[in-house]
C-alpha positions in Angstrom: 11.5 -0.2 11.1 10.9 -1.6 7.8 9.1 -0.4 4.7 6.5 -1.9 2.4 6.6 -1.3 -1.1 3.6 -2.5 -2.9 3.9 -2.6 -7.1 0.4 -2.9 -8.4 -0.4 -3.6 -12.1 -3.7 -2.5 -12.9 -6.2 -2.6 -15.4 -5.7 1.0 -16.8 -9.4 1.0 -17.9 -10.1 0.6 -14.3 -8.3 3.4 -12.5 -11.4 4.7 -10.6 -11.8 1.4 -9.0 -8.3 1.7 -8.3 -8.9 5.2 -6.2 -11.3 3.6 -4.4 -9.5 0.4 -3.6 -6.4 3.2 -2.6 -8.8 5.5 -0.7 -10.4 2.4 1.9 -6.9 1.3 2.4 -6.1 4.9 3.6 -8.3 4.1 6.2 -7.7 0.5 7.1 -3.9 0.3 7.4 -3.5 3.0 10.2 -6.3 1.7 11.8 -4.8 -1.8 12.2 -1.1 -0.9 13.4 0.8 0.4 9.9 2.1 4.0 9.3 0.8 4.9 5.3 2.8 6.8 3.7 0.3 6.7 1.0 -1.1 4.7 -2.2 0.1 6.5 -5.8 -2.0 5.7 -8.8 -0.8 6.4 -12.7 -0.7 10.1 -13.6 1.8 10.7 -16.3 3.9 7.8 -18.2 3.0 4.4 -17.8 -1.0 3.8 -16.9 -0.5 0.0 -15.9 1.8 0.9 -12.7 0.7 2.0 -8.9 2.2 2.1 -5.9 1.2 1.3 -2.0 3.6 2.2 0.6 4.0 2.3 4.3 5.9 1.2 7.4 5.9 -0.7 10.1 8.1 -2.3 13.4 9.4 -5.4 11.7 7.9 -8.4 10.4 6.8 -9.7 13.1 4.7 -6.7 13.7 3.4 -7.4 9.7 2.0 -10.3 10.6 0.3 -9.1 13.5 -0.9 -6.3 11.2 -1.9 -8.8 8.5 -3.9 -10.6 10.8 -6.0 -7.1 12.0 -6.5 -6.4 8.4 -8.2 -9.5 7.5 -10.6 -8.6 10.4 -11.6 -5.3 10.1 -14.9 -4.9 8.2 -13.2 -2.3 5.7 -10.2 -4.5 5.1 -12.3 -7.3 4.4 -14.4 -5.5 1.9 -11.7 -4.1 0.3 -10.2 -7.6 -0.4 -14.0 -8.7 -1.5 -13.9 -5.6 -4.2 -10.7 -6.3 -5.3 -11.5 -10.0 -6.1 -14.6 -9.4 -7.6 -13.7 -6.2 -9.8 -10.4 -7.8 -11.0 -8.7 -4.3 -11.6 -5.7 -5.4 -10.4 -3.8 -7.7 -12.4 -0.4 -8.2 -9.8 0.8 -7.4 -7.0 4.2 -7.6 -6.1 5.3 -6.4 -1.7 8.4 -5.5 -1.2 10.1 -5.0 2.1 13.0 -2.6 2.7 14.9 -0.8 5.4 16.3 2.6 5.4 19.9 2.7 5.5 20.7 6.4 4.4 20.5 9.4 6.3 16.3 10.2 6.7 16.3 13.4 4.2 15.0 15.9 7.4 18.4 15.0 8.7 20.9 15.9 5.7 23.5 18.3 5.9 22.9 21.1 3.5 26.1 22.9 2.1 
């Protein structure tokens, strides 16, 4: 199992746009094979910085994701409004595996 970390930089006088973007990928990712953990936009401190993050198998699975994603109707359009609304100004994935004890499985003193 890996994780996906996504770092977006955004246009902060496009935030909305952002919540939308965020809000259609709630619904897309699951759909085509990913876990979400969820999408984060800016609240408090820096207004440029947002966040996407789920998991999935391994990257072989991504790809098969990927592939799903750039065929479902919502994940098309999604990648359509991004494009043409030009809110987000990078986007930087980065993949990750969990190599501490999972926090439900601590020992507490």
């Amino acid at each position: 199992m890996i994780t996906c970390f996504i770092r977006y930089h955004i246009d902060p006088t496009r935030r909305d746009a952002f919540v939308r973007y965020a809000r259609n990928w709630g619904r897309a990712i699951p759909r085509c094979g990913a876990d979400l953990i969820g999408y984060y936009a800016p609240h408090e401190g820096s207004s440029t910085l947002a966040y996407g993050v789920y998991t999935i198998d391994g990257l072989a699975a991504y790809e098969a994701y990927r592939a799903r994603l750039a065929e479902d109707p919502l994940g098309r359009e999604n990648y359509r409004f991004a494009q043409e609304e030009k809110f987000l100004l990078r986007e930087d994935r980065t993949f990750l595996k969990l190599v501490s004890t999972p926090h439900a499985e601590r020992e507490r003193p």
